[in-house]
GUBA-359207 format. One record per atom (N, C-alpha, C): x, y, z; atom name. Coordinates in pm, whole numbers. Layout:
% GUBA-359207
<site px="X" py="Y" pz="Z" name="CA"/>
...
//
This chain:
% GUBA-359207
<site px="12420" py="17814" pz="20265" name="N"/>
<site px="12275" py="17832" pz="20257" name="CA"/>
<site px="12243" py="17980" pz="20275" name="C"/>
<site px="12196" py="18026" pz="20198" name="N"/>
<site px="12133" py="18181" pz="20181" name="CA"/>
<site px="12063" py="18200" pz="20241" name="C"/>
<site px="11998" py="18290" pz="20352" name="N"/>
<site px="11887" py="18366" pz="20424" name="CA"/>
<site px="11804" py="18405" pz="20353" name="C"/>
<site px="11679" py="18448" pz="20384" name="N"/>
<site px="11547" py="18542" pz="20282" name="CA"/>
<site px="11584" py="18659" pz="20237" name="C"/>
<site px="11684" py="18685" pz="20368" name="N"/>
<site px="11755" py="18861" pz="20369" name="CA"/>
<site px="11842" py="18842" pz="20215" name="C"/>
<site px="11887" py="18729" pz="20225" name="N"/>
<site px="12035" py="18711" pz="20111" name="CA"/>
<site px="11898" py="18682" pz="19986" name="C"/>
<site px="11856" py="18643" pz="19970" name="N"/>
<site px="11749" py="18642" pz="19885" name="CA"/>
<site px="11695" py="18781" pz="19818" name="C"/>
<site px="11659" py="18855" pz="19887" name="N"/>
<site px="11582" py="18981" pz="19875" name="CA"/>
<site px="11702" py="19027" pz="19816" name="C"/>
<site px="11799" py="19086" pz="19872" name="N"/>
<site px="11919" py="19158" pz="19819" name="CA"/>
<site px="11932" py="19114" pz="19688" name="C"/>
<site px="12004" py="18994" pz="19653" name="N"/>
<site px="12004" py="18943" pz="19528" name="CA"/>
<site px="11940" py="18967" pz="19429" name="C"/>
<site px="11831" py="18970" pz="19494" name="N"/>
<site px="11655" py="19017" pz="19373" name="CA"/>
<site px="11698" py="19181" pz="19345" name="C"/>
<site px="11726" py="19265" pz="19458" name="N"/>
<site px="11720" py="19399" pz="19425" name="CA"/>
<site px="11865" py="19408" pz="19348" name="C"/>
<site px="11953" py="19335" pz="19380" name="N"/>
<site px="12054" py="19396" pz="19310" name="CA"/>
<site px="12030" py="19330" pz="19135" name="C"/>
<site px="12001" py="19239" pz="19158" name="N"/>
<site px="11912" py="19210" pz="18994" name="CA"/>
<site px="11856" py="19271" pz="18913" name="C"/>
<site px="11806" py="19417" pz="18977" name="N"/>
<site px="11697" py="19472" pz="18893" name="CA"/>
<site px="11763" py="19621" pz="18877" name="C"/>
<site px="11901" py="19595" pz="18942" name="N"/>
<site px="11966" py="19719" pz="18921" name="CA"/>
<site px="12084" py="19731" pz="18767" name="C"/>
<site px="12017" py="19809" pz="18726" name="N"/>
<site px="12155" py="19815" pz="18594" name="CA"/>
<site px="12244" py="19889" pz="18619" name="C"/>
<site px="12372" py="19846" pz="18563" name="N"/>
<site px="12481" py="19890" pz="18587" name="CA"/>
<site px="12535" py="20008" pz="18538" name="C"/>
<site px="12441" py="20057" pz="18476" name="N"/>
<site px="12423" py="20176" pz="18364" name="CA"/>
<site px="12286" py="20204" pz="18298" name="C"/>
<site px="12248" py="20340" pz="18279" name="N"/>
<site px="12174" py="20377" pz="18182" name="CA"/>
<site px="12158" py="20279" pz="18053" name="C"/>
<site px="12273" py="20286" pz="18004" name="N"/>
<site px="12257" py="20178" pz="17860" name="CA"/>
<site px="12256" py="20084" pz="17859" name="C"/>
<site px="12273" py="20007" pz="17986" name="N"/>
<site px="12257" py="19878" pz="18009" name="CA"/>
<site px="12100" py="19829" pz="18011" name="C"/>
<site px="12056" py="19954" pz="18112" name="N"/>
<site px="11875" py="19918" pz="18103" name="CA"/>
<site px="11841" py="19906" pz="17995" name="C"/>
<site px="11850" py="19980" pz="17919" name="N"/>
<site px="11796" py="19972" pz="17784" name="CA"/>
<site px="11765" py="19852" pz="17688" name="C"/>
<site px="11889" py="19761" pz="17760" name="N"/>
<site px="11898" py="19647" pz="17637" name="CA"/>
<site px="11886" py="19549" pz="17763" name="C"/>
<site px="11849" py="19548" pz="17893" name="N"/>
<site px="11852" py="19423" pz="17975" name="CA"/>
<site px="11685" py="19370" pz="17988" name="C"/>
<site px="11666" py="19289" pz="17967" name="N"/>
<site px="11516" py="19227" pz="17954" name="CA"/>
<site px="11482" py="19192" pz="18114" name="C"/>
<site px="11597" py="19134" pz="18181" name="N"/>
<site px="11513" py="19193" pz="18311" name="CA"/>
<site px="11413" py="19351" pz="18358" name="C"/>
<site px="11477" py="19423" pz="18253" name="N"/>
<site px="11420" py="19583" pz="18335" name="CA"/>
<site px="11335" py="19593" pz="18224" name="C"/>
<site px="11262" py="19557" pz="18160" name="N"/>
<site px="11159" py="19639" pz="18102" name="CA"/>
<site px="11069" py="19682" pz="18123" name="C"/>
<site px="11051" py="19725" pz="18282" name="N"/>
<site px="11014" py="19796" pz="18371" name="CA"/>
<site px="11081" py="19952" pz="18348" name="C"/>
<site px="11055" py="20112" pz="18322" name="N"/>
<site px="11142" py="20189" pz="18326" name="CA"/>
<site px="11256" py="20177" pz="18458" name="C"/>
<site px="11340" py="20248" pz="18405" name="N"/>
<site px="11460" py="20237" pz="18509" name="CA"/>
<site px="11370" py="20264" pz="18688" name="C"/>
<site px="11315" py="20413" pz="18625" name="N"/>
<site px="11276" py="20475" pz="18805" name="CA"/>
<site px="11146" py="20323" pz="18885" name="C"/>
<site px="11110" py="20223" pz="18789" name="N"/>
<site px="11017" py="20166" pz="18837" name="CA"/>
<site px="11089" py="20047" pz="18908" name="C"/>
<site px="11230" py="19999" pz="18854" name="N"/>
<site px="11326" py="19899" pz="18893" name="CA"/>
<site px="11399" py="19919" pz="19014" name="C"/>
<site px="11401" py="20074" pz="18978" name="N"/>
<site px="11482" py="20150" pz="19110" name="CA"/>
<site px="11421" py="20096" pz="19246" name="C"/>
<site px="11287" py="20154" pz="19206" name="N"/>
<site px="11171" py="20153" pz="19343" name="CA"/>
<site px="11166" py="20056" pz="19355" name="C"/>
<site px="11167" py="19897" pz="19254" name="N"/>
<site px="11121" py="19762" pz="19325" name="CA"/>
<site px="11280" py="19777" pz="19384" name="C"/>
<site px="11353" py="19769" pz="19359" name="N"/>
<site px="11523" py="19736" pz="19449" name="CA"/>
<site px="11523" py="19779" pz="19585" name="C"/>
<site px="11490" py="19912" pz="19597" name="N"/>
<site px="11490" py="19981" pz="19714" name="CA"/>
<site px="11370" py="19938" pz="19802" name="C"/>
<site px="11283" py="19859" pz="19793" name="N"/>
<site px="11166" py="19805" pz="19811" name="CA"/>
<site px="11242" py="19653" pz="19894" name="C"/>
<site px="11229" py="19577" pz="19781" name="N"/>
<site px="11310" py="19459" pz="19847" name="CA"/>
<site px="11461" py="19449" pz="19935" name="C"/>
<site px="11535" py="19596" pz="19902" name="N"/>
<site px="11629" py="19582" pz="20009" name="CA"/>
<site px="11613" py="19640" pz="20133" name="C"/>
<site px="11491" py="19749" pz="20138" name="N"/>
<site px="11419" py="19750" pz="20254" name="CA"/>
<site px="11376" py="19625" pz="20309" name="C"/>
<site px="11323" py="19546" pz="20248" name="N"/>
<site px="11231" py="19439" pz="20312" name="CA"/>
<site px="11374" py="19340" pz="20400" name="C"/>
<site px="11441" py="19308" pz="20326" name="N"/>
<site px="11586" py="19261" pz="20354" name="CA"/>
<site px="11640" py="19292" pz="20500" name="C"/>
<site px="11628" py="19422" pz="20491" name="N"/>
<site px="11665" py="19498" pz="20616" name="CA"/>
<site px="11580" py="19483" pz="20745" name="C"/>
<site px="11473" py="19471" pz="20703" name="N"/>
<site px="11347" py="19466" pz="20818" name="CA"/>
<site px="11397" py="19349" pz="20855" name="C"/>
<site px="11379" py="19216" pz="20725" name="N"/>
<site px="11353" py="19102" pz="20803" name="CA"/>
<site px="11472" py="19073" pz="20891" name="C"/>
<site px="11605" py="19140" pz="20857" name="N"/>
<site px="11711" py="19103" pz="20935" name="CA"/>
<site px="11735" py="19154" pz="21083" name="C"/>
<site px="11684" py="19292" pz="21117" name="N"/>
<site px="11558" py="19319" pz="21247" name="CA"/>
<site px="11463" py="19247" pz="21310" name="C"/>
<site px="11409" py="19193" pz="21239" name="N"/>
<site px="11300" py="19088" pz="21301" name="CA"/>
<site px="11378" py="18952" pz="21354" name="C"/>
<site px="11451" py="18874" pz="21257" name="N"/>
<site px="11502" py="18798" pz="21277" name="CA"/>
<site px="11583" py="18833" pz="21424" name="C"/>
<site px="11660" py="18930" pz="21408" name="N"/>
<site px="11780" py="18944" pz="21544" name="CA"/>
<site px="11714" py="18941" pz="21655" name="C"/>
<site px="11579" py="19001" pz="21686" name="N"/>
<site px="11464" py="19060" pz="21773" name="CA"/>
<site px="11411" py="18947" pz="21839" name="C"/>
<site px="11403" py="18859" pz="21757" name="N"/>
<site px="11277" py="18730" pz="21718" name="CA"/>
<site px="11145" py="18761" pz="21714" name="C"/>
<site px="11160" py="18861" pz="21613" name="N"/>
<site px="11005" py="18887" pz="21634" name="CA"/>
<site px="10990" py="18845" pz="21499" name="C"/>
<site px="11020" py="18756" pz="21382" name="N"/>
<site px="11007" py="18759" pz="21270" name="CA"/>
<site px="10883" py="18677" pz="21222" name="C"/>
<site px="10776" py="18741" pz="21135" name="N"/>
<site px="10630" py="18732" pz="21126" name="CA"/>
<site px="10635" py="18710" pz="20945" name="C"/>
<site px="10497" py="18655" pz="20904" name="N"/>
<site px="10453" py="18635" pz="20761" name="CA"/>
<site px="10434" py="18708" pz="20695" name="C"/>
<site px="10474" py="18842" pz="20730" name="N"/>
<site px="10492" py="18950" pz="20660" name="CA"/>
<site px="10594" py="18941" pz="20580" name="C"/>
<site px="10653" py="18908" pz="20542" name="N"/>
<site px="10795" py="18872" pz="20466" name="CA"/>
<site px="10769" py="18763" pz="20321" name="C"/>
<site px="10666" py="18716" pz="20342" name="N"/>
<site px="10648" py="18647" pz="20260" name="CA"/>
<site px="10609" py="18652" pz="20135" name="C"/>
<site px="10526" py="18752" pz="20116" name="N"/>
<site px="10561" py="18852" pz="19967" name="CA"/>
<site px="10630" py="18891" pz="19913" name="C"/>
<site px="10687" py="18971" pz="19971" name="N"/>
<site px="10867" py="19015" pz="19910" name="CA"/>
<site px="10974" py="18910" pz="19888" name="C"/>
<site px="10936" py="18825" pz="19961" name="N"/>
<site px="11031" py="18688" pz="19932" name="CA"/>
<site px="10999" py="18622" pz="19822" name="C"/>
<site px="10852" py="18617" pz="19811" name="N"/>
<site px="10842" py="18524" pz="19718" name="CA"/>
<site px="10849" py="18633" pz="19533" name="C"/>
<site px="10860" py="18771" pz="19539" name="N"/>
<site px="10904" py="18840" pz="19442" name="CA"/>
<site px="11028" py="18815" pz="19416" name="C"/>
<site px="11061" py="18809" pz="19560" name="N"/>
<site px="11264" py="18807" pz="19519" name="CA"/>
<site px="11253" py="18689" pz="19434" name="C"/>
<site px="11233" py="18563" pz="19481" name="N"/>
<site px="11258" py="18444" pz="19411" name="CA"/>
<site px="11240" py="18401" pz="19311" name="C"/>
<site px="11136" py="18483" pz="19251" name="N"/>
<site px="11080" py="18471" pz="19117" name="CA"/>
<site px="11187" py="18591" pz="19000" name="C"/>
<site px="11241" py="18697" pz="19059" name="N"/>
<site px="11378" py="18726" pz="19020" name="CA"/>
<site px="11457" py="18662" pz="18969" name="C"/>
<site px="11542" py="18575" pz="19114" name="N"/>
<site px="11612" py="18476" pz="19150" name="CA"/>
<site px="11613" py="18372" pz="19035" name="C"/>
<site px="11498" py="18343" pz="19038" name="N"/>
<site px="11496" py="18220" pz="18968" name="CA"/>
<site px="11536" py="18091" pz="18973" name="C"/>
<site px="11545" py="17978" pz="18923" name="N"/>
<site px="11638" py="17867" pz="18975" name="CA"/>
<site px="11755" py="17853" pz="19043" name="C"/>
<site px="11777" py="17780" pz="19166" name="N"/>
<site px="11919" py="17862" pz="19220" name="CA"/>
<site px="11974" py="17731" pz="19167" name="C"/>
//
């Protein structure tokens, strides 16, 4: 069973191409590259937080946006 954290990651590493020429032709990114960049680094921030919060127990509904972007990434698991 996957965490939100394992969620988020997944999403950002999704939106990462493996190359320049890969963006080009991947229909996930037809977002420019620098805009895919920023959502990745975005949701693997969020990833990071929530896995802080979680350890802390301070973990709040703040998370719930970024989660629910990741998943829509994600897509059907």
């Amino acid at each position: 069973m996957s965490t939100p954290a394992d969620e988020l990651k997944a999403a950002a590493e999704k939106l990462r191409p493996s190359s320049p020429a890969v963006a080009e032709h991947t229909v996930a990114v037809r977002l420019s590259p620098a805009v895919a960049d920023a959502l990745a680094d975005l949701l693997d921030a969020e990833a990071k937080r929530y896995e802080r919060a979680v350890s802390v127990g301070e973990f709040d509904a703040s998370h719930d946006r970024p989660l629910a972007v990741a998943r829509q990434i994600n897509g059907p698991q």
